[in-house]
Backbone and ligand atoms as CSV (ligand in chain L), in Angstrom:
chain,resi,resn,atom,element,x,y,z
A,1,UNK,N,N,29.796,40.488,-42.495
A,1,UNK,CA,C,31.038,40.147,-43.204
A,1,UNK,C,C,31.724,38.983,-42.508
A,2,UNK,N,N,31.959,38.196,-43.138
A,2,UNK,CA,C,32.512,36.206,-42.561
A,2,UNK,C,C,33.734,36.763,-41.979
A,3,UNK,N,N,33.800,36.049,-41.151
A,3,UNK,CA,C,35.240,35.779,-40.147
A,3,UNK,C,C,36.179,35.064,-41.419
A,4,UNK,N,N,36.884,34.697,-41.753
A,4,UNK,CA,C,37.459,33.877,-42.696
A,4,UNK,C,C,38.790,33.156,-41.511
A,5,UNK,N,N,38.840,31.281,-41.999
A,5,UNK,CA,C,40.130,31.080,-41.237
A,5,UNK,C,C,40.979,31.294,-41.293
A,6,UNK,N,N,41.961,31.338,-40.208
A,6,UNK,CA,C,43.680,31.782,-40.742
A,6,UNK,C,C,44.351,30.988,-40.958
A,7,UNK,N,N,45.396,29.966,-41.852
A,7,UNK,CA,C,45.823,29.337,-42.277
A,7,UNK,C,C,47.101,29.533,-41.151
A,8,UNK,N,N,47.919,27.709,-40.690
A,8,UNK,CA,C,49.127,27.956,-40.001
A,8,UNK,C,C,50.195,27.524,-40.774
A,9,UNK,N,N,51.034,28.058,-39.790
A,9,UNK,CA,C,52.485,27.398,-40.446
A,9,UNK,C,C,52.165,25.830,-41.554
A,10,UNK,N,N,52.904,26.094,-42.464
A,10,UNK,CA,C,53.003,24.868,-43.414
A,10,UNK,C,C,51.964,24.457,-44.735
A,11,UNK,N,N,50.761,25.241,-44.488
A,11,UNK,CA,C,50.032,26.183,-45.491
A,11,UNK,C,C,50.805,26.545,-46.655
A,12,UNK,N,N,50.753,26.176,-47.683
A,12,UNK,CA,C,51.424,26.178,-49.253
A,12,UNK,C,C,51.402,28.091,-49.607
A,13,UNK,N,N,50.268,28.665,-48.992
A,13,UNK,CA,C,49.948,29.987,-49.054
A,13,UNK,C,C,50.809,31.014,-48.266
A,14,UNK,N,N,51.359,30.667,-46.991
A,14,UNK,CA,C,52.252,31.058,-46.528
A,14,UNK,C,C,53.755,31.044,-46.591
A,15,UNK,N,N,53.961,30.344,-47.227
A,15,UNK,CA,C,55.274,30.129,-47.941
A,15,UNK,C,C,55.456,29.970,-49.425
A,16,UNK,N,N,54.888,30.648,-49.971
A,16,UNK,CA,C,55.217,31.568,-51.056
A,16,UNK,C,C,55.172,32.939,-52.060
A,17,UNK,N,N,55.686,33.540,-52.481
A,17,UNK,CA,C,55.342,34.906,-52.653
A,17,UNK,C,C,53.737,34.919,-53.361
A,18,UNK,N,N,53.296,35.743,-52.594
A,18,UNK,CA,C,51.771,36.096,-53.726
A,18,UNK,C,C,51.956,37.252,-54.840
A,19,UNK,N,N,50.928,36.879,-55.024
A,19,UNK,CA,C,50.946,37.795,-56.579
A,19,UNK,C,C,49.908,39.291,-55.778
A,20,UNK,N,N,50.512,40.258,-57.285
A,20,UNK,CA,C,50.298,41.950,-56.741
A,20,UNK,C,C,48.438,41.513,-57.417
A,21,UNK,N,N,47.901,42.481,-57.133
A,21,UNK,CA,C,46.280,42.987,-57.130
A,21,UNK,C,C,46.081,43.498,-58.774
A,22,UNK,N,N,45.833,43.172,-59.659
A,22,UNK,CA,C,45.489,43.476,-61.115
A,22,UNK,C,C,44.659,44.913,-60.949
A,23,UNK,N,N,43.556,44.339,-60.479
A,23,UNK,CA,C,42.495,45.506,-60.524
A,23,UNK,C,C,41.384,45.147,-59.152
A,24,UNK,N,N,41.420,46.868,-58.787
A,24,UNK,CA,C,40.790,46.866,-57.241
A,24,UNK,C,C,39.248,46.866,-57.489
A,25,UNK,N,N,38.471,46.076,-57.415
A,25,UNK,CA,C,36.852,45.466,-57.601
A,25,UNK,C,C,36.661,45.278,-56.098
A,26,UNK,N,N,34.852,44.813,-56.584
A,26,UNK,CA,C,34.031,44.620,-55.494
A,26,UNK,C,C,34.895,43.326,-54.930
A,27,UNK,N,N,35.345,42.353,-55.537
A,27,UNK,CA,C,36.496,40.959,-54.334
A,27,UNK,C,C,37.357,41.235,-53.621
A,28,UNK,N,N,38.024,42.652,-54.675
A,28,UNK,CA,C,39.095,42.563,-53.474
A,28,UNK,C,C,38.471,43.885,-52.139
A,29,UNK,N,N,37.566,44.156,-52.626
A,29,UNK,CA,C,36.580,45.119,-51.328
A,29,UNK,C,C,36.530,43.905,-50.270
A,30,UNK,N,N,35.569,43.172,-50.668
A,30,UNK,CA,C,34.995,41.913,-49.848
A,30,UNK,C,C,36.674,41.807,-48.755
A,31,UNK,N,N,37.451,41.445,-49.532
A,31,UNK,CA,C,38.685,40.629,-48.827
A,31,UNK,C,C,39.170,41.687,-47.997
A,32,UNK,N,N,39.315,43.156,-48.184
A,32,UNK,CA,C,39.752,43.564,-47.281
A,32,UNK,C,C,38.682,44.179,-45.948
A,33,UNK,N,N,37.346,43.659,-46.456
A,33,UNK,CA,C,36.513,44.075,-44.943
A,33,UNK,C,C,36.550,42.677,-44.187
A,34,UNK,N,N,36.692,41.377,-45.022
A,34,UNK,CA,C,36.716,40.506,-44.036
A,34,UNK,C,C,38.238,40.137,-43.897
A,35,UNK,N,N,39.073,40.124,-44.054
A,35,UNK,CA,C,40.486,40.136,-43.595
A,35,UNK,C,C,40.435,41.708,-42.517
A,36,UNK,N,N,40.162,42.365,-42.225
A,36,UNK,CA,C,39.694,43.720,-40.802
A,36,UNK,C,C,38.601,42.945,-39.769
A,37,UNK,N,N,37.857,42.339,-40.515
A,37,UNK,CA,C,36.895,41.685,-39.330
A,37,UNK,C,C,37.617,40.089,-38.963
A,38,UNK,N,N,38.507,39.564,-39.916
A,38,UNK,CA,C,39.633,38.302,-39.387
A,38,UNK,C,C,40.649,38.895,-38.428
A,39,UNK,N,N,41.114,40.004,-38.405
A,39,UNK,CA,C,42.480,40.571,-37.805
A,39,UNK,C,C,41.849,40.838,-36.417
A,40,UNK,N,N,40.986,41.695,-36.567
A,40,UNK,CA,C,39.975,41.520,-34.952
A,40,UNK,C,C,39.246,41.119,-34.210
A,41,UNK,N,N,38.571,39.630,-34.931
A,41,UNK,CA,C,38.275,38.874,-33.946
A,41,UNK,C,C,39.450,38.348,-33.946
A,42,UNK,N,N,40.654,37.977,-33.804
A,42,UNK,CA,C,41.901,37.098,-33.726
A,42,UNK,C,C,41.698,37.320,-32.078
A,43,UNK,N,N,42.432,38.396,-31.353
A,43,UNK,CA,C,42.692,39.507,-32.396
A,43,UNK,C,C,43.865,39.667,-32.393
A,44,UNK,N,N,44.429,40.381,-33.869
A,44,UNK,CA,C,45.557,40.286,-33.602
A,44,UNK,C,C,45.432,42.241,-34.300
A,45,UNK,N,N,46.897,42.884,-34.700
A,45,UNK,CA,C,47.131,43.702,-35.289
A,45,UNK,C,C,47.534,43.943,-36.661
A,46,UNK,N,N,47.560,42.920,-36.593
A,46,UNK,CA,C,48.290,43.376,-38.601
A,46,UNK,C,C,47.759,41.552,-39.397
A,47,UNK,N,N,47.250,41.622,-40.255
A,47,UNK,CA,C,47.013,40.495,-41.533
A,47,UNK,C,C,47.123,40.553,-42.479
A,48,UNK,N,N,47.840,39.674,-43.326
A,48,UNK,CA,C,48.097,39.749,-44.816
A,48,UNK,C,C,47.268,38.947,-45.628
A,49,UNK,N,N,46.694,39.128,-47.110
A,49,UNK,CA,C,45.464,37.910,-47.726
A,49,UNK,C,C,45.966,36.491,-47.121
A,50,UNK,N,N,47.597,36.168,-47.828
A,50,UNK,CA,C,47.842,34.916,-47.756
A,50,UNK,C,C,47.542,34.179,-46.220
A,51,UNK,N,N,47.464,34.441,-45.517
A,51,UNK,CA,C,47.263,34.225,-44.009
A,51,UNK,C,C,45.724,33.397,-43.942
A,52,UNK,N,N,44.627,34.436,-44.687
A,52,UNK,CA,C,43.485,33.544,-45.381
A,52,UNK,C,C,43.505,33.009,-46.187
A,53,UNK,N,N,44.387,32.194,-46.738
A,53,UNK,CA,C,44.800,31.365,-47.724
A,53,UNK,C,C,44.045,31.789,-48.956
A,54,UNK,N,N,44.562,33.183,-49.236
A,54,UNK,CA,C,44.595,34.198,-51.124
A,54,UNK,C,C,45.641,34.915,-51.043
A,55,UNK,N,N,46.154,34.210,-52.168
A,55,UNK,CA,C,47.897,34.310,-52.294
A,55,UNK,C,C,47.342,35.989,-53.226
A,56,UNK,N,N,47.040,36.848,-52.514
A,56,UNK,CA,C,47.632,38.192,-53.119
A,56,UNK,C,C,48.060,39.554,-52.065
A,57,UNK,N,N,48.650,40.428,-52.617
A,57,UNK,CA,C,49.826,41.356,-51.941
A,57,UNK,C,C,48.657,42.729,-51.906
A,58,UNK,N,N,47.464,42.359,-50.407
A,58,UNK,CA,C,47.216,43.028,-49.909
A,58,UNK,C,C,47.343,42.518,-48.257
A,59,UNK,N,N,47.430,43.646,-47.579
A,59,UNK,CA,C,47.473,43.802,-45.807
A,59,UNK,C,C,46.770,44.578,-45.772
A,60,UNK,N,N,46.453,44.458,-43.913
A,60,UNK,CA,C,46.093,45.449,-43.382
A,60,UNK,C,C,46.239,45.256,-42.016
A,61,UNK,N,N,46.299,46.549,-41.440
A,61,UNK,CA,C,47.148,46.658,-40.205
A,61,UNK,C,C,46.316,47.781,-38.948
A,62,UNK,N,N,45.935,47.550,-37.673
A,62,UNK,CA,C,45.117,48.369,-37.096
A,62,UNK,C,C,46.025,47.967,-35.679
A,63,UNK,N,N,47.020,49.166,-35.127
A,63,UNK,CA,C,47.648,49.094,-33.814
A,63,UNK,C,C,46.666,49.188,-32.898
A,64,UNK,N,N,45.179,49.359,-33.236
A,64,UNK,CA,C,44.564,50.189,-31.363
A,64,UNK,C,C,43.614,49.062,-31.821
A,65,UNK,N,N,43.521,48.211,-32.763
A,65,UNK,CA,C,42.292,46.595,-32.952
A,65,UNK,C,C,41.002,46.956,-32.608
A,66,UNK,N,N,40.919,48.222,-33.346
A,66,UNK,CA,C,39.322,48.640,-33.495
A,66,UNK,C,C,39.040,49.452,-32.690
A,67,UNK,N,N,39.690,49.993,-31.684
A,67,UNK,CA,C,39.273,50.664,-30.626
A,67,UNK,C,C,39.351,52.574,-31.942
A,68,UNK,N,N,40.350,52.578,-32.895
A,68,UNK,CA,C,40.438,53.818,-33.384
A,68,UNK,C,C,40.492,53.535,-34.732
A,69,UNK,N,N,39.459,54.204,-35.580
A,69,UNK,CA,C,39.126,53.703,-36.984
A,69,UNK,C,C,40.325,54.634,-37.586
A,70,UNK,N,N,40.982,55.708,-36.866
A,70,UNK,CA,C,42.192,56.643,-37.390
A,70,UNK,C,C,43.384,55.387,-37.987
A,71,UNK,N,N,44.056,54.802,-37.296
A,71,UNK,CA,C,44.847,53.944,-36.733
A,71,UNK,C,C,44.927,52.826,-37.924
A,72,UNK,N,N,43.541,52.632,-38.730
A,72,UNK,CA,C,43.063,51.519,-39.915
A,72,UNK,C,C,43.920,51.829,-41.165
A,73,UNK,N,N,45.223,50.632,-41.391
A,73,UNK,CA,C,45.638,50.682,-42.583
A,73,UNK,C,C,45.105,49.364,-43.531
A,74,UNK,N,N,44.737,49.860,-44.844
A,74,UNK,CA,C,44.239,48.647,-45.776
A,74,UNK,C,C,45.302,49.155,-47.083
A,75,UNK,N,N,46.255,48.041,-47.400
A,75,UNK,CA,C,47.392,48.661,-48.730
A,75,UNK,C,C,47.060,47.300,-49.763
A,76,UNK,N,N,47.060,48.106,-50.496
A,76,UNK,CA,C,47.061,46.618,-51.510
A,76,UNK,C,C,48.722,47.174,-52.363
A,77,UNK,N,N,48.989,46.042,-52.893
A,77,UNK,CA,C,50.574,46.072,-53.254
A,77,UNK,C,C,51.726,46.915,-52.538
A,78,UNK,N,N,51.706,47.024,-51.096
A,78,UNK,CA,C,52.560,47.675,-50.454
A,78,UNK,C,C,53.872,47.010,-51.291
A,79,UNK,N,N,55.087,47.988,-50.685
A,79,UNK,CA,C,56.414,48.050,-51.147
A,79,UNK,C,C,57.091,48.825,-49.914
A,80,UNK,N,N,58.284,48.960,-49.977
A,80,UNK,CA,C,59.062,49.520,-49.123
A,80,UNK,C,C,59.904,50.748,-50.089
A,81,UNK,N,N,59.823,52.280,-49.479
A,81,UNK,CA,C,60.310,52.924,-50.742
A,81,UNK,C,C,61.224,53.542,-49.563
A,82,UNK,N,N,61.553,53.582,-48.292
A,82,UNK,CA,C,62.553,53.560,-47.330
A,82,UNK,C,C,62.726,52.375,-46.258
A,83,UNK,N,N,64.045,51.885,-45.660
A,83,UNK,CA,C,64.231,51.253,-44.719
A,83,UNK,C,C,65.236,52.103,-43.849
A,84,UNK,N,N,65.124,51.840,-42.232
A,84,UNK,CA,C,66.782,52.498,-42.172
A,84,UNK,C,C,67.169,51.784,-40.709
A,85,UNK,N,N,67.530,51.901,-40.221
A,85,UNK,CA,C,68.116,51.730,-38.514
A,85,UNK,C,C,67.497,50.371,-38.192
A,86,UNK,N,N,67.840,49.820,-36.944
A,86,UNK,CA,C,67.100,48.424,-36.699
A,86,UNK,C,C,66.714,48.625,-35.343
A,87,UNK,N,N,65.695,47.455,-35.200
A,87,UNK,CA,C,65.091,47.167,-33.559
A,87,UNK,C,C,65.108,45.456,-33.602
A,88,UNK,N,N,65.203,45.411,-32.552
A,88,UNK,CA,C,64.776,43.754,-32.216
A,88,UNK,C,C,63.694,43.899,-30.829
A,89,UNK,N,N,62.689,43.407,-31.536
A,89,UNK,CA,C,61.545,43.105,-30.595
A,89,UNK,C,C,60.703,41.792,-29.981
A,90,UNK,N,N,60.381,41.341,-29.398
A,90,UNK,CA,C,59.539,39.811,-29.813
A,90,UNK,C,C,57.977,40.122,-30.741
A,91,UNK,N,N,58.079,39.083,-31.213
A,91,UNK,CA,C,56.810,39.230,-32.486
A,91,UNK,C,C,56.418,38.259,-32.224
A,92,UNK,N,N,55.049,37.814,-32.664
A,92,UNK,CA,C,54.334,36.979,-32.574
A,92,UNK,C,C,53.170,36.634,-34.121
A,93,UNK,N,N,52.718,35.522,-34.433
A,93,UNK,CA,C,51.979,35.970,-35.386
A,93,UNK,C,C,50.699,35.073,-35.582
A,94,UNK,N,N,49.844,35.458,-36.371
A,94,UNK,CA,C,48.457,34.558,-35.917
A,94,UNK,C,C,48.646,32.771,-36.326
A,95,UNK,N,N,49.555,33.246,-37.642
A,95,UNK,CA,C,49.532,31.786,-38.291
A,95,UNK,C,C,50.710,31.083,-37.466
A,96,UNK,N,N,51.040,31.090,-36.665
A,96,UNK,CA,C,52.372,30.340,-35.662
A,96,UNK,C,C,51.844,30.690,-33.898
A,97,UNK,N,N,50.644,30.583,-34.343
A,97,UNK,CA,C,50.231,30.469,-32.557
A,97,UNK,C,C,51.200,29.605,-31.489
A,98,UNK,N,N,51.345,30.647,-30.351
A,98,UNK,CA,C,51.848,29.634,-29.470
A,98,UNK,C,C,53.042,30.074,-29.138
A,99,UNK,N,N,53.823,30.529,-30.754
A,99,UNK,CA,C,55.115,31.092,-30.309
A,99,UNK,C,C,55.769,32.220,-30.942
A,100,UNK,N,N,56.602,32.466,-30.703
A,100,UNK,CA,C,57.118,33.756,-30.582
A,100,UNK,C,C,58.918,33.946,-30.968
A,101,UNK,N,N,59.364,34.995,-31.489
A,101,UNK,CA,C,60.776,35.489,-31.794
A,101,UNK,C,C,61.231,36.645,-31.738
A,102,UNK,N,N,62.290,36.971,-31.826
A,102,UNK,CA,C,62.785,38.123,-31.744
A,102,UNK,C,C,63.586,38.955,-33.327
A,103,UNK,N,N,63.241,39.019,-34.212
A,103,UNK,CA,C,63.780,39.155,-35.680
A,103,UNK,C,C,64.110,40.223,-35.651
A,104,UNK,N,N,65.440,40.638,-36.342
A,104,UNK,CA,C,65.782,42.027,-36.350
A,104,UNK,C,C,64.823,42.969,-37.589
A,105,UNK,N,N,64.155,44.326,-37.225
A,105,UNK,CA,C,63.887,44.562,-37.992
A,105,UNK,C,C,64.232,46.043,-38.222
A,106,UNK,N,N,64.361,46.924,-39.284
A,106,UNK,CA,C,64.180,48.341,-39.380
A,106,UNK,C,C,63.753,49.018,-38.055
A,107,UNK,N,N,64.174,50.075,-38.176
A,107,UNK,CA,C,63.593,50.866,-37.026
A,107,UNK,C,C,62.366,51.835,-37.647
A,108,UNK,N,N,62.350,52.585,-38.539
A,108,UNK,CA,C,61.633,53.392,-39.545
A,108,UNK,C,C,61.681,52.637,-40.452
A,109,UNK,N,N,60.621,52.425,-41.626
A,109,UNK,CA,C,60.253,52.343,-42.857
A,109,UNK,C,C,59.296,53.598,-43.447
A,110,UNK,N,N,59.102,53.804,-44.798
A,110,UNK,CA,C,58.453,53.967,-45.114
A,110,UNK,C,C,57.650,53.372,-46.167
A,111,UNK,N,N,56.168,53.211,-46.333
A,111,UNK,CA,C,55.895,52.262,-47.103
A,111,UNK,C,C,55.060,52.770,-48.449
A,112,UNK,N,N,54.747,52.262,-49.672
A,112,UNK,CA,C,53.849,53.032,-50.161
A,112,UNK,C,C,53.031,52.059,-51.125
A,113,UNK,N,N,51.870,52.184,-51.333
A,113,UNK,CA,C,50.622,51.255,-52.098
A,113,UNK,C,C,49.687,51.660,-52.214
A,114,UNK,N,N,48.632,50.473,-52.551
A,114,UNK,CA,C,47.238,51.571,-52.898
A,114,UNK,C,C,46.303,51.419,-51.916
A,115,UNK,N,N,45.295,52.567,-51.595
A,115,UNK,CA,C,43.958,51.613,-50.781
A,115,UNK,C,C,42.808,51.588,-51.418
A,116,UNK,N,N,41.914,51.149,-50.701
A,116,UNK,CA,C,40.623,50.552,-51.002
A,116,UNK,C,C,40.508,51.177,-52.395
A,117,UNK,N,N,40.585,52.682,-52.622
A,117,UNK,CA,C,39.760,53.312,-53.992
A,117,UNK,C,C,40.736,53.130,-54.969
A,118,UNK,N,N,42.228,52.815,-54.792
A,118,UNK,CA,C,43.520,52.983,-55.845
A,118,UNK,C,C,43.920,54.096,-55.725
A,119,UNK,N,N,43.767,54.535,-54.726
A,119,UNK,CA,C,44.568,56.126,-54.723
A,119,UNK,C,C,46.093,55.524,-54.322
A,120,UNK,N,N,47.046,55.641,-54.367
A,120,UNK,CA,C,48.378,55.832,-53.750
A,120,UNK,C,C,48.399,56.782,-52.708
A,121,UNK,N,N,49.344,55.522,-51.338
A,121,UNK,CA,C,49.114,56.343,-49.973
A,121,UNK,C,C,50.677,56.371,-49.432
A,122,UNK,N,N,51.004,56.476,-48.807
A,122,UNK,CA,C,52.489,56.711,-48.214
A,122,UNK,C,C,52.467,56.466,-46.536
A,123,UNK,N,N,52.897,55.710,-45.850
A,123,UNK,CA,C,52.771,55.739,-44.557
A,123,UNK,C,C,54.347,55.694,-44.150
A,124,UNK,N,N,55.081,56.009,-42.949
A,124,UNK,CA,C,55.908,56.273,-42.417
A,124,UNK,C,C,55.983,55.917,-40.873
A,125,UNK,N,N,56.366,54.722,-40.498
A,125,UNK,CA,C,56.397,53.885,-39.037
A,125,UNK,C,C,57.478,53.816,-38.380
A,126,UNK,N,N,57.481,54.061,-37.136
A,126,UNK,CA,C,58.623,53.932,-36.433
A,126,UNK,C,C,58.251,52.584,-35.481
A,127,UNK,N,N,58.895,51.962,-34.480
A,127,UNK,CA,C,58.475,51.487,-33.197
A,127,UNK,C,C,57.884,50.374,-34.046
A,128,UNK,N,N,56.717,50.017,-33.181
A,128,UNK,CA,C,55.809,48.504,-33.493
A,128,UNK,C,C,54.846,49.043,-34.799
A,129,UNK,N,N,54.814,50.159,-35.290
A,129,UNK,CA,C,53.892,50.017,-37.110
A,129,UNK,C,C,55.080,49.667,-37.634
A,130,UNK,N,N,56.675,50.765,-37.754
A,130,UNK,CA,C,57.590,49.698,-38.511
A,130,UNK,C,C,57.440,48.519,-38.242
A,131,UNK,N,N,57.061,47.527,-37.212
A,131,UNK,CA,C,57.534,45.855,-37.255
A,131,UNK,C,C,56.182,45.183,-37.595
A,132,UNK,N,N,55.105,46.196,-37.502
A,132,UNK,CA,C,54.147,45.208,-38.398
A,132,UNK,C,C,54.383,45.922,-39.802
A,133,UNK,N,N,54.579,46.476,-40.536
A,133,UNK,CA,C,54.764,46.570,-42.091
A,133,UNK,C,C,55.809,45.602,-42.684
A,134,UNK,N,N,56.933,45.676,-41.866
A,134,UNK,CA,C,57.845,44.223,-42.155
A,134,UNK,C,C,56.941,43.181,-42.139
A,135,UNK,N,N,56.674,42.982,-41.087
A,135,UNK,CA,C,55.768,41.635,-40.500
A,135,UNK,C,C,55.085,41.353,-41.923
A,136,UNK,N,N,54.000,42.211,-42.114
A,136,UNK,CA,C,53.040,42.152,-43.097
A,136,UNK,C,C,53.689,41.832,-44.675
A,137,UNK,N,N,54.472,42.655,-44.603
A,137,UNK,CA,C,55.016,42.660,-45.966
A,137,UNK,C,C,55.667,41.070,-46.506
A,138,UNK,N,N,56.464,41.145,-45.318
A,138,UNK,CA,C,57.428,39.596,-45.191
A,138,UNK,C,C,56.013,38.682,-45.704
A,139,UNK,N,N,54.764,38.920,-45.460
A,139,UNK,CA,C,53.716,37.586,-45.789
A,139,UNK,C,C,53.501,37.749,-47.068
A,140,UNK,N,N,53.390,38.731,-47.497
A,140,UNK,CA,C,52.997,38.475,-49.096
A,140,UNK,C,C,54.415,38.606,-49.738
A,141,UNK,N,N,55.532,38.285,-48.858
A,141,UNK,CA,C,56.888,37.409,-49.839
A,141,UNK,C,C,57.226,36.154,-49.312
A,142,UNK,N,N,56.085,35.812,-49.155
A,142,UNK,CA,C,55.986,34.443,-47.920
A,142,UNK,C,C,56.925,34.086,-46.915
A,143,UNK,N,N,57.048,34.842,-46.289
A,143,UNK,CA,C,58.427,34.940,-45.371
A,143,UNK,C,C,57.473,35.259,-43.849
A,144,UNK,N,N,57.915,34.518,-42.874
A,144,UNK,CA,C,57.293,34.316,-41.172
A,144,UNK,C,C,58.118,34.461,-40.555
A,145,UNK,N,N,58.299,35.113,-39.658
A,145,UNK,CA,C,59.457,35.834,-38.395
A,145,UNK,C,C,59.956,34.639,-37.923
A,146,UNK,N,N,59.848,33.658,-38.340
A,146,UNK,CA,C,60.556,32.145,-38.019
A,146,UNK,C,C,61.520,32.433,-39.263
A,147,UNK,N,N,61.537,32.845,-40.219
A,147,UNK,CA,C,62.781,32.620,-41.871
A,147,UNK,C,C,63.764,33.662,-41.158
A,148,UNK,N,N,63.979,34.784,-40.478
A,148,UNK,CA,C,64.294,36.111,-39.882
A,148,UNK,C,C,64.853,35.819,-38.731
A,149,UNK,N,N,64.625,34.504,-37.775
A,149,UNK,CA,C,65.446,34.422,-36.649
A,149,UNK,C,C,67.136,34.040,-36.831
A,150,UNK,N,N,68.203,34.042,-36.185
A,150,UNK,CA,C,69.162,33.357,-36.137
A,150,UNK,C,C,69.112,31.813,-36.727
A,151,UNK,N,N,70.111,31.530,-37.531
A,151,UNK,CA,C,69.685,30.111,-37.754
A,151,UNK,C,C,69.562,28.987,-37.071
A,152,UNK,N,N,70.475,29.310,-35.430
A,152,UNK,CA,C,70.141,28.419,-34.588
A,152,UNK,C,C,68.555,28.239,-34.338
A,153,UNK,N,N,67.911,29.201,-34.036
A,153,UNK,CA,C,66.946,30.114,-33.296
A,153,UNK,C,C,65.808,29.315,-34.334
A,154,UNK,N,N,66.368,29.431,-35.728
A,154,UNK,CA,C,65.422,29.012,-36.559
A,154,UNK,C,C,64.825,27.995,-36.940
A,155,UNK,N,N,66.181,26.765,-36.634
A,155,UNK,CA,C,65.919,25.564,-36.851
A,155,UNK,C,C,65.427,24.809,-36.097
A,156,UNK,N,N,65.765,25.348,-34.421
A,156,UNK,CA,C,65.201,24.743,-33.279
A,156,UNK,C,C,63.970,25.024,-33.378
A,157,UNK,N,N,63.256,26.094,-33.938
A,157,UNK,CA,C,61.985,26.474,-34.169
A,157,UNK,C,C,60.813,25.636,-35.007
A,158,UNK,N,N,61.949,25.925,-36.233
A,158,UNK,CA,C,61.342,24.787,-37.998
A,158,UNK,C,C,60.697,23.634,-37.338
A,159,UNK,N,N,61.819,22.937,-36.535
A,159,UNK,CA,C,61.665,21.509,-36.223
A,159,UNK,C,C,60.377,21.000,-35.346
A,160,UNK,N,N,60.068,22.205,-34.388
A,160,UNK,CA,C,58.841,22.230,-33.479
A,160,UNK,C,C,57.836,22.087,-34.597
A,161,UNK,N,N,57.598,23.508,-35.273
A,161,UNK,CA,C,56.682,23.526,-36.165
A,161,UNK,C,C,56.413,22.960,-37.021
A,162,UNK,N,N,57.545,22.335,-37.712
A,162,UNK,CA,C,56.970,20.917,-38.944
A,162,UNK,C,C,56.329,19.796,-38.255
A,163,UNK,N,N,56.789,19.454,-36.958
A,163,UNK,CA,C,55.646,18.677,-36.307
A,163,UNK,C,C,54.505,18.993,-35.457
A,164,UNK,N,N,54.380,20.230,-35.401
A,164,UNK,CA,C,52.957,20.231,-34.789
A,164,UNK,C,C,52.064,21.058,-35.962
A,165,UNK,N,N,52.607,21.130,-37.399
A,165,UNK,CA,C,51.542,21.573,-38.420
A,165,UNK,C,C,51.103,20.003,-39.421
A,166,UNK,N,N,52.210,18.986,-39.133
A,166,UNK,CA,C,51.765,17.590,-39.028
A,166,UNK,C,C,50.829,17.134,-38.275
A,167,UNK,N,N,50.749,17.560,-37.458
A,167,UNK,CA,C,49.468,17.015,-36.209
A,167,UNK,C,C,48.293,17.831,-36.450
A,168,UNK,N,N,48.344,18.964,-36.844
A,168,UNK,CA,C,47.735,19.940,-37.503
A,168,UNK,C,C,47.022,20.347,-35.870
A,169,UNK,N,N,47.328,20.198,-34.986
A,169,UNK,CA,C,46.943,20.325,-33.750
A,169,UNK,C,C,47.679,21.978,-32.918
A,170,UNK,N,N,46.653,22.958,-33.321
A,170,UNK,CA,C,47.681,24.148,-32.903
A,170,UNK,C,C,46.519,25.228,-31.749
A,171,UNK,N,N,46.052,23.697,-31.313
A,171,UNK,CA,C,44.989,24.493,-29.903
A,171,UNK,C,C,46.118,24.408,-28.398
A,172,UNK,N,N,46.055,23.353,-28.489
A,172,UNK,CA,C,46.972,23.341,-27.000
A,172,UNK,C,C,48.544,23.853,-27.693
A,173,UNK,N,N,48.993,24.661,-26.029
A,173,UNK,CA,C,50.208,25.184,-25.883
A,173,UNK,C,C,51.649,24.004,-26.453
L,1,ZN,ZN,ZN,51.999,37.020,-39.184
């Protein structure tokens, strides 16, 4: 199953909402075993399609990055059917290598969508799964923990990143 690339900041795919999943087929199978095999070779913990530049409203999210197949979330059209309390943490994300923020987010969510077969699933996160379901979610409403910082925080940020996704140069620090 292909590694697929991850698209960075300034990517037309990342900044805008994707569209929900019509009908769950053998493509969108494909996309969510290689978006699980993109999230862990990163590696990171949580990926949304648009990130592989396919603007649609599936994620998936693995806190232990393969070490525990328990741990493996795949949602297609997640939603938020609770929010409540907040945390501020630093986040980081694949498509903004390099750097990092602190965005306020929920403390608990609960989330609910479909997986792989279309069954409807329900998950319930506290700690760092609440801040990757935000995280995640925020991508398929094209929204990056850079839109979520302070606006100081944000613009000093924007300004880095519109020029080094101009240079398209996002190997060195
Ligand atoms: Zn991200």
């Amino acid at each position: 199953m292909p590694i697929r690339p991850i698209v960075k900041y300034g990517h037309p795919a990342l900044h805008a909402p994707s569209a929900p999943v019509k009908e769950i087929d053998g493509e969108i199978h494909r996309l969510l075993d290689d978006m699980m095999d993109t999230m862990w070779a990163a590696p990171g913990i949580g990926l949304a399609a648009p990130q592989i530049a396919v603007p649609l409203r599936v994620i998936v999210i693995d806190l232990s990055v393969g070490e525990d197949p328990q741990q493996v979330i795949k949602l297609i059209n997640p939603e938020f059917v609770e929010r409540e309390g907040d945390q501020r943490h630093d986040e980081g994300c694949l498509s903004v290598p390099g750097y990092g923020g602190s965005p306020i987010r929920p403390a608990r969510v609960t989330v609910k969508g479909l997986d792989a077969e279309g069954k409807e699933r329900l998950y319930t996160g506290t700690d760092l799964l609440a801040r990757a379901f935000c995280h995640e979610i925020d991508h398929i409403d094209g929204l990056l923990f850079v839109d979520r910082l302070t606006p100081l925080k944000r613009d000093l940020l924007k300004r880095k990143l519109r020029k080094r996704a101009k240079s398209d140069d996002w190997e060195e620090e």
